[in-house]
C-alpha beads as a LAMMPS data file, in Angstrom:
LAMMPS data file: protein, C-alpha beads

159 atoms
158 bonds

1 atom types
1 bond types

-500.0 500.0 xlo xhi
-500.0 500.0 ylo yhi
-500.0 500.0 zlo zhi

Masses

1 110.0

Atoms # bond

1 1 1 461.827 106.097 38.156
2 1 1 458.580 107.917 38.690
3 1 1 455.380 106.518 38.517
4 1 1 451.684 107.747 37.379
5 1 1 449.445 109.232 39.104
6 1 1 446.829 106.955 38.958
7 1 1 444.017 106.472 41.568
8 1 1 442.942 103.785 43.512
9 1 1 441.759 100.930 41.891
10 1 1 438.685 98.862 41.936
11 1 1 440.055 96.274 43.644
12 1 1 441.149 98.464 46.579
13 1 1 437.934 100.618 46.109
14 1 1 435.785 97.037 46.449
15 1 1 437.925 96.231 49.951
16 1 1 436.764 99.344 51.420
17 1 1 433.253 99.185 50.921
18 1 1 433.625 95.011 51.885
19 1 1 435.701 95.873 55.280
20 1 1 433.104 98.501 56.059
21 1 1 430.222 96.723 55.433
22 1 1 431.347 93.477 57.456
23 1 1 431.861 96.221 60.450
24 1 1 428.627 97.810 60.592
25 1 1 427.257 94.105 60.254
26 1 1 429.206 92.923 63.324
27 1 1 429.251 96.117 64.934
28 1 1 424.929 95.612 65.107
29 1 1 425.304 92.006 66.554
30 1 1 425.011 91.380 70.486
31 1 1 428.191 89.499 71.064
32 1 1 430.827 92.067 72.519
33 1 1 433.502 89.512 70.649
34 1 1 431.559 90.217 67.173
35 1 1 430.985 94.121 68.445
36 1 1 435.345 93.608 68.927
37 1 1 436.037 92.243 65.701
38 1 1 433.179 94.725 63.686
39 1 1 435.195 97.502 65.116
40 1 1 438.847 96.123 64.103
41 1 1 437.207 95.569 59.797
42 1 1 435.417 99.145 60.317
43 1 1 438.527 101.095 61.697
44 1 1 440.671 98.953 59.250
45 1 1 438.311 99.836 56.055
46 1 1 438.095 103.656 57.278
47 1 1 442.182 103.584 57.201
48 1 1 441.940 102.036 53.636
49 1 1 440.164 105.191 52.684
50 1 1 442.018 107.849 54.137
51 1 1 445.308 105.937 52.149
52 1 1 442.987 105.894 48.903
53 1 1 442.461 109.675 49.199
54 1 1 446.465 110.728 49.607
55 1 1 448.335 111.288 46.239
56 1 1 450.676 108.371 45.095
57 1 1 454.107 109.439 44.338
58 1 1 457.755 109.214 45.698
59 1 1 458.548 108.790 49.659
60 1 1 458.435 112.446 50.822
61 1 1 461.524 113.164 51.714
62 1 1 463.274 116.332 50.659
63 1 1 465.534 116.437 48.302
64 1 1 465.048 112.785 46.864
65 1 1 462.652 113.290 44.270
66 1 1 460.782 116.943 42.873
67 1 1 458.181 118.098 45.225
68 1 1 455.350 117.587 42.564
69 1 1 456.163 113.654 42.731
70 1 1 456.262 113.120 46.182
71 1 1 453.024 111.030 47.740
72 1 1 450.746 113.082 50.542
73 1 1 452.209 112.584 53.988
74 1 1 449.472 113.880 55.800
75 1 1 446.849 110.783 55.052
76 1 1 449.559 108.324 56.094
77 1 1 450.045 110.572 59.366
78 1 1 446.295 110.778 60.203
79 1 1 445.924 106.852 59.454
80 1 1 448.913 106.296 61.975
81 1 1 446.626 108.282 64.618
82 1 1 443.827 106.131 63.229
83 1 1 445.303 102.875 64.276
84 1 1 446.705 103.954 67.910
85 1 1 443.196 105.374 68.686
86 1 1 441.752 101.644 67.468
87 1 1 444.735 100.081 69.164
88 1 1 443.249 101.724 72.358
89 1 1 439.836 101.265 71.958
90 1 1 440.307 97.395 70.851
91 1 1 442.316 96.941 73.844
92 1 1 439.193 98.438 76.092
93 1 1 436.483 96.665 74.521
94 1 1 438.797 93.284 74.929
95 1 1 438.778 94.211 78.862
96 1 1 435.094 94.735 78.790
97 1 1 434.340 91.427 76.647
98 1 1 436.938 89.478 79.412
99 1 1 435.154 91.130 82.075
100 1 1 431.480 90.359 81.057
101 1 1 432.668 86.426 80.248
102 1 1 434.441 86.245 83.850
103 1 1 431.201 87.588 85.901
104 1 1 428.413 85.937 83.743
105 1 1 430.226 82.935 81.645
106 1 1 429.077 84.953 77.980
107 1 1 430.192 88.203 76.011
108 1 1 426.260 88.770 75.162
109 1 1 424.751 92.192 75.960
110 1 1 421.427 90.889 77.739
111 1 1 418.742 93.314 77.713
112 1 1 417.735 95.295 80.363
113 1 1 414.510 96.662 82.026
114 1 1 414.215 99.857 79.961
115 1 1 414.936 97.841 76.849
116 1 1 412.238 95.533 77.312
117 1 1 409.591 98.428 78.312
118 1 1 410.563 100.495 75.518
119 1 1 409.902 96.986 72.970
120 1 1 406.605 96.591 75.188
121 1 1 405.865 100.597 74.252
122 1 1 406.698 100.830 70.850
123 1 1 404.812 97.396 70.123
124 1 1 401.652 98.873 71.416
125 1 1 402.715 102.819 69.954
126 1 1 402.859 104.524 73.549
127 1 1 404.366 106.967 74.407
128 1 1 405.626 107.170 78.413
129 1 1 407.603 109.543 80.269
130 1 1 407.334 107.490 83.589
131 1 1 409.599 105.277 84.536
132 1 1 407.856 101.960 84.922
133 1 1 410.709 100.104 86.088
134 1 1 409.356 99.961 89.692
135 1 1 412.578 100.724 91.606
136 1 1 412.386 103.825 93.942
137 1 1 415.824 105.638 94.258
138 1 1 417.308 103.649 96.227
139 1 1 416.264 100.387 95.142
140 1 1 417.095 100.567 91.646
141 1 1 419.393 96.968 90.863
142 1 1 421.831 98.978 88.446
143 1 1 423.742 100.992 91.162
144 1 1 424.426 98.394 93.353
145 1 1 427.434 95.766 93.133
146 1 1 425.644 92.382 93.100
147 1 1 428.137 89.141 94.053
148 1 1 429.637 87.846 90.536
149 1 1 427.126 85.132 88.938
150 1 1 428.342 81.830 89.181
151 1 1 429.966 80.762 85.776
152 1 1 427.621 79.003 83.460
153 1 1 430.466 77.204 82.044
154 1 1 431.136 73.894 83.514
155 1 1 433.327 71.014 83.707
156 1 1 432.022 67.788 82.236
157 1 1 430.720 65.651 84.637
158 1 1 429.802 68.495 87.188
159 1 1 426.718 69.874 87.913

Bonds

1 1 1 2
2 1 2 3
3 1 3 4
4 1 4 5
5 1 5 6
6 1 6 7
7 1 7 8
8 1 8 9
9 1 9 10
10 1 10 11
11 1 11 12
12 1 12 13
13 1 13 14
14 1 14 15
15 1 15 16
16 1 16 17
17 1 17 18
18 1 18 19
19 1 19 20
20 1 20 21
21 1 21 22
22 1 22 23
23 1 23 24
24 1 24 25
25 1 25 26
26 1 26 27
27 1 27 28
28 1 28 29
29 1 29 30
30 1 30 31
31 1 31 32
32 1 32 33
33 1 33 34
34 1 34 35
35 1 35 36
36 1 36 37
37 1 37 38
38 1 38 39
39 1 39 40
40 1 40 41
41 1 41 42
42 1 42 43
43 1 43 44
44 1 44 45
45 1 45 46
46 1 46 47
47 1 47 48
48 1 48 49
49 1 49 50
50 1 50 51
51 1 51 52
52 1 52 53
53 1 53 54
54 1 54 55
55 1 55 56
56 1 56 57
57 1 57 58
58 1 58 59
59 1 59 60
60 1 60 61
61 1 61 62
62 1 62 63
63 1 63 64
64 1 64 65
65 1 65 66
66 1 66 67
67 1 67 68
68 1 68 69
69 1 69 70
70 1 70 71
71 1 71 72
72 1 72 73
73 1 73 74
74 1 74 75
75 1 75 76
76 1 76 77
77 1 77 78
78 1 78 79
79 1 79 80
80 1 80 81
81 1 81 82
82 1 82 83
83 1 83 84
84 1 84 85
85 1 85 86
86 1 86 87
87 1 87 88
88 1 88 89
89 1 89 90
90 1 90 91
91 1 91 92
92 1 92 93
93 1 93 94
94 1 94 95
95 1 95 96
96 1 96 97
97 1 97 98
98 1 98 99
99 1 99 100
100 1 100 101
101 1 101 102
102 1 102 103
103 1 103 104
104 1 104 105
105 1 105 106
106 1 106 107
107 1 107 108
108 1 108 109
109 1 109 110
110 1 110 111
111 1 111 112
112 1 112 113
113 1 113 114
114 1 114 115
115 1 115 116
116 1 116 117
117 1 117 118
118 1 118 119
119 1 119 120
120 1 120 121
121 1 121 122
122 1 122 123
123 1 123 124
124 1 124 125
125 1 125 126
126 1 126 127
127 1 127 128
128 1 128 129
129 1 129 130
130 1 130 131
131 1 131 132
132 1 132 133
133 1 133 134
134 1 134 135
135 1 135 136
136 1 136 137
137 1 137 138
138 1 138 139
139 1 139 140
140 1 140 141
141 1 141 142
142 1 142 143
143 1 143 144
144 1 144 145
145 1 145 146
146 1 146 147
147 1 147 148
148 1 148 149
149 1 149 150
150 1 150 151
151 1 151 152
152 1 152 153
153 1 153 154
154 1 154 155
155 1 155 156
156 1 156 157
157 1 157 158
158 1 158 159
């Protein structure tokens, strides 16, 4: 039995742009747990594309069907690279996320000096070279490692 060549359906069309969308939302959020989870949809919605463009058909194996009905291996090769690369880099932003909870009790990217003086610039339309952080070379907080904060979680009943 052979069947049609027909392309991807709405349906499948619809769950790309969806699983895309809901990446680049969470991908934009400050949570490294949301940042996690927008990368996971995104890399999962990319995959969903590269499998839409391939050519439906047999399994390509020679000899089991003609060669003109035999589905595209190379999108279902590049979309098994696809998911060990966002195996990897889920498993790296999980260590990050773990390691930002353990040493500060939250996954939230806080802002830091820069990021407040370039807010402070561009609400008053300046433009600065300078560094106005106020840190010399060697006093600059960033390149030192400061003790781990105290947890913020707590027990109940402990202060």
């Amino acid at each position: 039995m052979t069947r049609g060549a027909a392309g991807p359906t709405l349906v499948l069309v619809l769950a790309v742009g969806v699983l895309v969308a809901a990446g680049v939302t969470l991908l934009l959020e400050r949570s490294l747990t949301r940042i996690l989870l927008g990368i996971i949809l995104l890399g999962n919605g990319v995959n969903l594309l590269i499998l839409l463009g391939g050519r439906a058909g047999a399994a390509p194996f020679v000899g089991s069907s003609p060669q003109g009905e035999m589905s595209d291996a190379l999108p279902q090769a590049m979309v098994l690279t696809a998911v060990v690369i966002t195996f990897g880099l889920t498993a790296f932003l999980l260590a990050v996320a773990y390691r930002s909870w353990y040493t500060s009790g939250d996954d939230e990217v806080q802002d830091d000096l820069e990021d407040r003086q370039i807010v402070r610039l561009a609400e008053s339309n300046e433009v600065s070279t300078a560094d106005h952080g106020g840190e010399g070379p060697d006093d600059d907080p960033e390149q030192v490692d400061p003790e781990p904060a105290r947890r913020r979680l707590r027990r109940d009943g402990e202060t």
